[in-house]
N, C-alpha and C positions, 0 to 999 in steps of 0.2 A: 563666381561664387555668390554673390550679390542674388545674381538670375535665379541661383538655388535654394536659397535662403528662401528669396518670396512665394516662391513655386511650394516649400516645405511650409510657410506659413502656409498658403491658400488650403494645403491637403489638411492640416490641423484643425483650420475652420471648418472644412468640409465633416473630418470627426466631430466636432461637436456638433454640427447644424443635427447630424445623422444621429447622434448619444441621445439632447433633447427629444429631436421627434422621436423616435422610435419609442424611449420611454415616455412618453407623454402618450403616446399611444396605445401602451400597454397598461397606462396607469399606477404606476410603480418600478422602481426601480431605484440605481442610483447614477444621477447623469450629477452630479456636482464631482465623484471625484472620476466621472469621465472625462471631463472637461479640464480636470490639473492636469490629467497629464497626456493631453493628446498632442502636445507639442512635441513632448519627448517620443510619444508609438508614430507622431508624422516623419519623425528623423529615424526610426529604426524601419520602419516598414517600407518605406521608399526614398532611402540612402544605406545606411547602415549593412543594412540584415542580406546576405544572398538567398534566394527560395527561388522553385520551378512553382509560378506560376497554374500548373497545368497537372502538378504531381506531386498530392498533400503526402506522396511516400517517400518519395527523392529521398534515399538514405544521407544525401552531404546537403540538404537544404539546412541553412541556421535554425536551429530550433529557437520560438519562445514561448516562455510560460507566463502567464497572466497570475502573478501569486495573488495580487490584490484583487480576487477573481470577482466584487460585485461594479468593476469597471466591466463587467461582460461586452455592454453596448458598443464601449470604444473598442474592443477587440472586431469586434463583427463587423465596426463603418469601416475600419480596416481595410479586413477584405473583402467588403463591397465596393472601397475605391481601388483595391488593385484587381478589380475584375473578377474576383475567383466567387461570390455569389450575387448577385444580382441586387442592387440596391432598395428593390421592395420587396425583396425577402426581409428586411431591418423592421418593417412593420410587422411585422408574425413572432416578435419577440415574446418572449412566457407564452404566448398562446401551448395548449397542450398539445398541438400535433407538428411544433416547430423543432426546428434540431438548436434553436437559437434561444436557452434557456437561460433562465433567469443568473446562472452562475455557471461557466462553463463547462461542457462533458464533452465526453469523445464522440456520442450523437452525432456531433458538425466533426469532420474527417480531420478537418485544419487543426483542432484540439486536443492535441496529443494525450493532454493528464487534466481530471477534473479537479480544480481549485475551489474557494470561497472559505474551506475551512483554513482560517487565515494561517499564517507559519508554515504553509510548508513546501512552496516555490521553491526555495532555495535547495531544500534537500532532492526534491522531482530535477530540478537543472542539475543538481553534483552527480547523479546517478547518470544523464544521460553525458555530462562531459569527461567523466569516466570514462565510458564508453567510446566516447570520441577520440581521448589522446591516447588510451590504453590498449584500448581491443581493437575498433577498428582504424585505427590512428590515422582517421577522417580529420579534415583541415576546418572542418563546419566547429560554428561559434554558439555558446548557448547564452540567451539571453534572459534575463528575470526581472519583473518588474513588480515591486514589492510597497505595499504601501508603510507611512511611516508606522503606523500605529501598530500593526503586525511586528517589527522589530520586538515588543516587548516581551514576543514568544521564544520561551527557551530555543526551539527548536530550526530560530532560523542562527544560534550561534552555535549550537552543536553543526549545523551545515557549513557557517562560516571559519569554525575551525579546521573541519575534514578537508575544506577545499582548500585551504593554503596549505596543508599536510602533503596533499597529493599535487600542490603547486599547477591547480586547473587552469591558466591564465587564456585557456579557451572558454571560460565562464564569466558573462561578463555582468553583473547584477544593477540595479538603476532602484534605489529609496524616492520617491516620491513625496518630499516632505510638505504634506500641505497643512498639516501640523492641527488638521481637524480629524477626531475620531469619531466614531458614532453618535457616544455622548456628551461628548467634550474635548475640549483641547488635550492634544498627544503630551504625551511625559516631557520630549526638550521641545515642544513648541517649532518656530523655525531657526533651531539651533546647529543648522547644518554641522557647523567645528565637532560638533559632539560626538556626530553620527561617524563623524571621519576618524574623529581617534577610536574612536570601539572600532570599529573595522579594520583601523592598520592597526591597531593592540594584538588583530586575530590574524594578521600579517599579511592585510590587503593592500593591492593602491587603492588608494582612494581619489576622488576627484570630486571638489566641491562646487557648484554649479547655479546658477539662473535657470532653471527650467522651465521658461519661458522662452531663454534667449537664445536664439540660433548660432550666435556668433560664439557662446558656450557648448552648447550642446554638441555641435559636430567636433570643434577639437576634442570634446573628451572622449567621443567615441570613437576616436581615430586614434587616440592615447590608449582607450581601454585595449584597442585590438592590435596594440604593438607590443603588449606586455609579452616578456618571454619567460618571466617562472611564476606569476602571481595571476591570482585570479583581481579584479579588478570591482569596486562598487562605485558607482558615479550618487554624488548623494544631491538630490536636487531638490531648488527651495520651489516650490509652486504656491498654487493660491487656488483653493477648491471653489470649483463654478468659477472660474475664470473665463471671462469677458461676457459674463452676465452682470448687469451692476447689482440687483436685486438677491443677488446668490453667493457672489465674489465675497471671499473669506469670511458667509456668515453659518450662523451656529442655528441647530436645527433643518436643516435641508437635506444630512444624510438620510438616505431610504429613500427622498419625496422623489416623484418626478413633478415636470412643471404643467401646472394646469392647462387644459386647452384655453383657446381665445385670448382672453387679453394679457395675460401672462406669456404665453408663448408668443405671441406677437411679437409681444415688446422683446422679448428673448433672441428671436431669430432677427429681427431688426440691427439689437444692437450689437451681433456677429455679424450678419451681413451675410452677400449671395452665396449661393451656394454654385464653385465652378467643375462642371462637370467635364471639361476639356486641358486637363493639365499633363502637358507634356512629359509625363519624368518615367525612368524606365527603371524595372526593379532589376539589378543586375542576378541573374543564374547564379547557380554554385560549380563549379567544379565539378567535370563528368569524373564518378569511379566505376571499377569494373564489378558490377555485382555477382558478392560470392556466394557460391555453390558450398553448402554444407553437407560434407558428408560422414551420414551418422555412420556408427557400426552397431552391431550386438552388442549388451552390452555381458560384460562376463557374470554368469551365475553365480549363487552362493556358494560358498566350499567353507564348510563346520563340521565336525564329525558330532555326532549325532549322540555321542556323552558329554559334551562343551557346554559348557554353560559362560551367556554372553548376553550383556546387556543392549535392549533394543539402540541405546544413546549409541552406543559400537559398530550396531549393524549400519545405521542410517549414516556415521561416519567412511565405513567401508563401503556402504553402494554408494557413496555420493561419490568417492573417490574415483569408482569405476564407472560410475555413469560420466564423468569428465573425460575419460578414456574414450567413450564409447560418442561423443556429443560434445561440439567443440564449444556451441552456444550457453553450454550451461558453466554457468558462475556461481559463487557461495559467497558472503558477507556474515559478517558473524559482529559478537556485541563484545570480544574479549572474553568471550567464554570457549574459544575453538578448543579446548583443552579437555571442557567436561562433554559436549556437545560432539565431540568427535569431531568437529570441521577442520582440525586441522590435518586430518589425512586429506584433503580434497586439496591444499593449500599445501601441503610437501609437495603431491604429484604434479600440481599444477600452480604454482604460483603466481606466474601471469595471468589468469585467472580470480584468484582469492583477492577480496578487499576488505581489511580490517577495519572495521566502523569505531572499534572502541566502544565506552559505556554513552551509548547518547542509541539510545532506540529505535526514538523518532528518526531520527537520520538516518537509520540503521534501515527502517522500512522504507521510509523515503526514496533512499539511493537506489533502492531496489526497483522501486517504480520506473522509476527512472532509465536505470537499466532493462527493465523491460520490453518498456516502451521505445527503445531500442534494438527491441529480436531478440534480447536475452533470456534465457533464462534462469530468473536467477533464486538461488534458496539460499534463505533469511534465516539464520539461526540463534537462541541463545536461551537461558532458561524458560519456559512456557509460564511463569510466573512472570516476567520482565516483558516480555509483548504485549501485556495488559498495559503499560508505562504508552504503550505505539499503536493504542485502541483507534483512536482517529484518525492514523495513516494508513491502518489495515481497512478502516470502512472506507476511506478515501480509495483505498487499489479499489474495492470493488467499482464504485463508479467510474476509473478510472478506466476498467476493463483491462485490468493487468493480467500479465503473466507470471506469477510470480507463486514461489512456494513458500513456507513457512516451516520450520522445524521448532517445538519447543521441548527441551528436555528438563528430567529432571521435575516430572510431575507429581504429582499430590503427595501422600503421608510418607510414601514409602521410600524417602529420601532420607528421613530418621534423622538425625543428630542436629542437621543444620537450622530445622525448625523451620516456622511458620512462614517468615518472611519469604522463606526460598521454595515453595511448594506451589507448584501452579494445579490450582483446585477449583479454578475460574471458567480458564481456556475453551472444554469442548464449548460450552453455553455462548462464549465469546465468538468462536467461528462457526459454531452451528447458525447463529443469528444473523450471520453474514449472506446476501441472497446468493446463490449459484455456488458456492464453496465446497468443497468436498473435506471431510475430516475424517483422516485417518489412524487405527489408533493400534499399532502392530503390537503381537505376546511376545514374539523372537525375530530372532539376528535375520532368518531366513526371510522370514515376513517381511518383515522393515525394510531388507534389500530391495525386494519383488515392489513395492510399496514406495521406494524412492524412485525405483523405473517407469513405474504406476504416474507420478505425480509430473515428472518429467514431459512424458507421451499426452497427459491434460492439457485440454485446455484452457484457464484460468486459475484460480485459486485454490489452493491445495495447502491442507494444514495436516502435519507429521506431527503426533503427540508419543515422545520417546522417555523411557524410563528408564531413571538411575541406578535400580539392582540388577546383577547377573541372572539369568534365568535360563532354564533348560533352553533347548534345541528339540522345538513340536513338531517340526515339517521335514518332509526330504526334501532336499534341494535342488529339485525341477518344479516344487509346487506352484502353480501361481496364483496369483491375487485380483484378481479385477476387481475394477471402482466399482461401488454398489451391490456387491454381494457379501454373506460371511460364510462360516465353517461350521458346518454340525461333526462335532469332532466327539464326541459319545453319543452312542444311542443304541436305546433295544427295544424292543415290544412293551416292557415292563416297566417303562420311566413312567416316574408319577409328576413329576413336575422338570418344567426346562428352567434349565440358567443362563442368562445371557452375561457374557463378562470379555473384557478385554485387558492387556498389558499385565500387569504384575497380579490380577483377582484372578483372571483367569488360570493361573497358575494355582491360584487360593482354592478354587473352584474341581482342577482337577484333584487338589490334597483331597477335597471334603467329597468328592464321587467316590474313593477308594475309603473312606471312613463308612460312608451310607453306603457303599456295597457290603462292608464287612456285616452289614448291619440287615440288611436284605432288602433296602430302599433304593431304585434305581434312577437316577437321576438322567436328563440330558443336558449336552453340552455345546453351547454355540461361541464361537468366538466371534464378537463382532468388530472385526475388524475396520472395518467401512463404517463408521456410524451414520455420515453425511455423502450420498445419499444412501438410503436405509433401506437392506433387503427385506422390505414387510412381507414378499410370499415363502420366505423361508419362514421366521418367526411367524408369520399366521401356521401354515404347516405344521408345523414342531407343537406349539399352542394346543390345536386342535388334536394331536395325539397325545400330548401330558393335561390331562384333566383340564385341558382351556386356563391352566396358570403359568407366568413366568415369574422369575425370581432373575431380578439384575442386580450388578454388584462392579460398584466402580469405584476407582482410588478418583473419585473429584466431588465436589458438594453437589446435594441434590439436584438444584434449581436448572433445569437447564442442562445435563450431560446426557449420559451414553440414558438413563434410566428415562431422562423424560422425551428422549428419541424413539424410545422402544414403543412407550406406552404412547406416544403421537401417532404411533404408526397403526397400531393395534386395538387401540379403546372402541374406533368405531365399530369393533367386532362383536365387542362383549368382553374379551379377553382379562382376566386377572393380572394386574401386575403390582407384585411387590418390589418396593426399589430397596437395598440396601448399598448405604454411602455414604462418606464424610460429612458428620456433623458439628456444628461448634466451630471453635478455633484451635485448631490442632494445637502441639508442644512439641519441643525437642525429646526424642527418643528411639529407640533401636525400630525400624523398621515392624519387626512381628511384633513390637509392642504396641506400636501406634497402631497396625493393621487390626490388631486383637480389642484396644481401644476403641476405634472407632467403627466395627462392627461390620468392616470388610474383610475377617479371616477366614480359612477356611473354619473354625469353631463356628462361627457366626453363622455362616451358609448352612450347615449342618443343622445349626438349631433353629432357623427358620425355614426348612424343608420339613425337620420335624414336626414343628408349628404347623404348618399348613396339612403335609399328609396324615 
């Protein structure tokens, strides 16, 4: 044991000799809290942790996430000491054409989920040991290394509550208390007791620790990994820039790295050699048999074509059947499976369904998580409240998730329950999202075609689902592909097009049968697809209604289906009039709000009149 200990020192010093240079080389960085805790990554990465060496895909390798993600460097000396990249690749650190960035991303293969936006480790590791004890009730361990100062985020106890709910004791988490924040000393300071009772208050073990000291450090992770119903946090006192004397527990040296020449000198001096010959073997994981997914069709919609059904319905019905159809897809939801329809997906398949409750962030989180796993998984709950999971959702994209989104229960047309509960935000929020697709279905038909749609993607994918009933537009073989929409009226005689989706669109067909009575012939597109955006249809349509369109959306200007259109179209010439939620709505009956805020069909009508 002795023999181990020192061999796990010497790999710690080898972290930091590697953390220093590399940032000194890049010029920036943060090598002070790489150096707290590379004692604790020399006893996970080469003892601890089982991985294939050779196969950053190995489904039963130990996962771990770097929550405290501006230790990047220490993650990388890593695995430059267990051989998996080459140790002057560590100099090409932030460089722009390195995969070894300033804060980790999936770029480097070994990085499962990009981190740095602090809080949210925790929830990326419950998603993937979900997945581990639930679905593929894989024996691999997940591990998270969290700095102290990040605790102060809601979001990594919304995670620590989920995971003692689902009793993940294959999760095994490690605080890093070195009790310096960016700009200051951390809230308890190095108050480890503290950290332990808030943890077991959320029904962890805990284990309080010298993380320095080896003689601590491995029993506890030998403790963490015997746990049989609890997930586990090891809360450990460090000292940032440790065994630098110039750096060792001082204040201002977050962000810096250490000057070249006499600085580093003296730095690497007083660490000492650097040994390139250390005997220690990382032990494999456990061979599984990998499984063969096999999908089927999935079943069509069946509505009779006088039903009327709200898209929330539909998207709860094809989620249902696309579970049928696709063993990999899973649903999460925030305590709303009720209005959201997700709890049809969670009757048929229960093993499947994971209840997040009202905690959001964790709610996207887990999802990633899952993902990143082979999952697929859809995230549901009002489309107002994923605004609350803005930074988890930009996080999937760097993360290069697979993950879908549902939000229901969008803008005015909710009526009664008022403002708070109206998601009037959303498209602008996932439109702004790079590679994203937002989809935003009229009917039950649509929404089905549109959950299959999102499934068959690959990446991001946002279902915007509304709360009123609404006819049956389509037959029920129609189908939907990403990036297109529907000219679903048209004649020789249109004088101007309308582009509208979900519940306007409906508004839009009232006010064609008003302006026909009338001898004014409009056309009709439903843009179902906003992101990405059929511009050769709307150019098309354009250029045969007098070169103007007329949009019309239940969500606020800035940023929706209207300033999609006119992105796509402006550089034409093209007219376009937006009509759309202004102000701060109220509680009230749906056609009133509608009639209010100037997306009814009266509304369309009278600025079709306006313009023709």
């Amino acid at each position: 044991m002795d023999t181990l200990k020192n061999l796990l020192k010497q790999k710690a010093t080898n972290l930091r000799i590697h953390s220093i240079i590399s940032t000194s080389e890049a010029g920036s960085g943060h090598p002070t809290t790489c150096l707290s805790a590379a004692d604790i990554v020399s006893a996970l990465f080469f003892h601890a942790m089982r991985y294939d060496c050779a196969d950053a895909q190995n489904p039963n390798n130990d996962r771990f996430i770097l929550s405290k993600g501006h230790a990047a460097p220490l993650l990388y000396a890593a695995y430059a000491e267990a051989g998996i990249i080459p140790s002057d690749d560590l100099l090409t650190l932030r460089q722009i054409d390195s995969i070894l960035e300033g804060h980790p991303t999936p770029r480097f293969e070994w990085t499962e989920v990009a981190t740095g936006s602090l809080g949210q480790g925790l929830s990326l590791g419950l998603g993937m040991a979900l997945n581990g004890k639930y679905l593929d009730k894989s024996d691999y361990r997940v591990y998270v290394l969290l700095g102290d100062g990040e605790t102060a985020e809601g979001g990594v106890w919304e995670a620590a509550a989920l995971a003692s709910h689902y009793q993940l004791n294959n999760l095994i988490g490690i605080v890093d208390v070195n009790a310096l924040g960016q700009s200051q000393r951390t809230m308890y300071a190095f108050d480890i007791d503290i950290y332990c009772k808030r943890f077991e208050a959320f029904g962890w073990q805990t284990i309080g620790i010298d993380g320095h000291n080896f003689d601590e450090i491995l029993p506890a992770l030998e403790q963490a990994k015997a746990s049989t119903d609890k997930p586990t946090m090891i809360v450990a006192k460090t000292f940032k820039g440790k065994g630098v004397s110039f750096m060792e527990d001082g204040d201002n040296w977050h962000g810096k790295a250490v000057p070249k020449e006499e600085q580093l000198d003296t730095a690497l001096a007083e660490l000492g050699p650097l040994q390139t010959d250390i005997p220690l073997q990382i032990e494999t994981p456990n061979s599984v048999e990998k499984q063969i997914t096999t999908l089927k069709e999935c079943e069509p919609p069946n509505y009779p074509s006088d039903e009327e059904v709200a898209t929330r319905g539909g998207y709860g019905t094809g989620l249902a059947k696309l579970g049928a159809a696709n063993p990999n897809v899973v649903a999460l939801d925030g305590d709303t499976k009720n209005s959201t329809y997700a709890e049809q997906f969670m009757e048929l398949h229960p093993d499947r369904y994971f209840e997040m409750f009202i905690a959001e962030q964790n709610l996207v989180g887990a999802g990633i998580g899952l993902a990143k796993r082979g999952k697929i998984p859809f995230v549901s709950t009002f489309a107002a409240f994923l605004s609350r999971a803005y930074d988890q959702i930009r996080m999937s994209a760097i993360s290069q998730a697979n993950i879908k989104y549902a939000g229901s229960h969008c803008g005015v047309s909710i009526g009664e329950d008022g403002p708070s509960q109206m998601g009037l935000e959303d498209i602008a929020m996932f439109r702004a999202i790079p590679e994203a697709v937002v989809l935003y279905p009229s009917d039950a038909v649509t929404t089905e075609r549109l959950v299959a749609e999102a499934a068959a993607h690959e990446g991001i994918v946002y279902i915007r689902t509304s709360r009123p009933k609404t006819p049956i537009l389509y037959d029920t073989d129609e189908s939907f592909p990403i990036g297109e929409c529907k000219v679903i009226r048209e004649s020789s005689e249109d004088k101007v097009t309308v582009v509208a989706a979900g519940v306007t669109l409906h508004e839009t067909l009232k006010a064609h049968e008003i302006l026909a009575a009338k001898g004014i012939a409009i056309r009709i597109i439903d843009l179902y697809c906003v992101k990405p955006i059929d511009t050769e249809t709307l150019l098309a349509s354009a250029a045969e209604t007098n070169n103007t369109l007329i949009t019309v959306e239940d969500h606020y200007p800035e940023g929706g289906l209207g300033d999609a259109v006119l992105g796509a179209v402006a550089a034409n010439g093209v007219n376009v009039h937006k009509l759309a939620v202004t102000g701060i709505p109220r509680s009230g009956k749906p056609d009133e709000l509608l009639e209010r805020h100037g997306i009814s069909a009266n509304a369309i009508v009278q600025k079709v009149k306006d313009i023709v």
